[in-house]
C-alpha positions in Angstrom: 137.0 -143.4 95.8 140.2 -145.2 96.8 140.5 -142.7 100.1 137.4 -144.8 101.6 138.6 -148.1 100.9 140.2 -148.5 104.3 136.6 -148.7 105.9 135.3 -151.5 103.9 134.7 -154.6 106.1 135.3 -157.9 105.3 132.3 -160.3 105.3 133.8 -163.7 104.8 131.9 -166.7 103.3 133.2 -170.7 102.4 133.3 -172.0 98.6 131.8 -174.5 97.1 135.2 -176.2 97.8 135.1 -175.9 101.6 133.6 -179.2 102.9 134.9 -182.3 103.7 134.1 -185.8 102.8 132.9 -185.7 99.2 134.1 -183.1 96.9 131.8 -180.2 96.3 129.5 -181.6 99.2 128.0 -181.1 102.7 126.3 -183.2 105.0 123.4 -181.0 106.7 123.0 -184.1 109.3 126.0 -183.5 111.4 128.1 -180.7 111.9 130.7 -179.8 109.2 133.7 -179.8 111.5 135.2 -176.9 109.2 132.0 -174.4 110.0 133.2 -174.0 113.6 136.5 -173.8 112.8 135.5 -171.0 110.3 133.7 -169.3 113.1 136.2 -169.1 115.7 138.5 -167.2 113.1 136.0 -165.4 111.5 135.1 -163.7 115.1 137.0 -160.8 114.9 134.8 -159.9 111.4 131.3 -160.9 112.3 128.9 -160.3 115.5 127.8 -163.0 117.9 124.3 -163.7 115.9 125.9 -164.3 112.5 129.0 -166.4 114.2 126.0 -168.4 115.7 124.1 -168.8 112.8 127.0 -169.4 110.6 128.1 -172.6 112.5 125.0 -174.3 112.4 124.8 -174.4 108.4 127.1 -172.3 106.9 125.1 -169.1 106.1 124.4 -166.0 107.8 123.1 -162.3 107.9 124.7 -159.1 109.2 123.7 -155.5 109.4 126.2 -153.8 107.0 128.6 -151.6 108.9 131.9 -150.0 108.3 135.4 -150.4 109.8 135.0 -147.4 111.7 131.4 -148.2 113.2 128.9 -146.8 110.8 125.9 -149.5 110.8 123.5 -149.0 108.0 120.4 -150.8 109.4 118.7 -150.5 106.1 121.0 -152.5 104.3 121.6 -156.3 105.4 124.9 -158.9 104.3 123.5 -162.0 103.2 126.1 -164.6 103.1 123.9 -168.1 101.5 125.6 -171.3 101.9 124.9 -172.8 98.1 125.8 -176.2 99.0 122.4 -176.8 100.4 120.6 -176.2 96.4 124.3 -177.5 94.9 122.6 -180.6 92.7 125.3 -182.4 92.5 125.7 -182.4 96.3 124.8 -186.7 97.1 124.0 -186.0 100.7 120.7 -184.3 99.9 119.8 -186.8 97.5 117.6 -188.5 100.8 116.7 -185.1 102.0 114.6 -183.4 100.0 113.8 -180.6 102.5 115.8 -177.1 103.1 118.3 -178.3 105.3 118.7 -174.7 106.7 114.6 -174.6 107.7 
């Protein structure tokens, strides 16, 4: 097992202790000036549609591949931004709607 750990990627994601203004929050109305930020250095481990997606809202999917290339188009990375069902996250208190559509 441990001979294929070298071609494990790395599929990055934000905690719930990632946003700005209010602790444990995100405002889905503007952009969180920490997702593009998170985007740009994340680049070198994701492709150009989860970057994209990922810096609208903080979530993203990704066909599963290896270090060395090997895509598995069967099996998908799902990377879901929980701040947008966190309850205790004030900004959607007057939004009621899935922020990420």
């Amino acid at each position: 097992m441990t001979e294929n750990l070298g071609k494990w990627r790395t599929y990055p994601l934000e905690g719930n202790h990632d946003f700005g203004e209010v602790i444990n929050s995100q405002n889905f109305d503007v952009t969180d000036p920490i997702l593009p930020f998170l985007a740009n250095y994340w680049s070198k481990w994701l492709d150009e549609d989860s970057i994209s997606d990922f810096q609208k809202m903080g979530f993203y999917t990704a066909k599963f591949s290896t270090t060395d290339g090997t895509q598995y188009d069967n099996v998908n990375v799902i990377a879901i931004n929980t701040e947008a069902c966190y309850n205790a996250n004030y900004y959607l208190f007057s939004n009621r709607e899935d922020p990420g559509d």
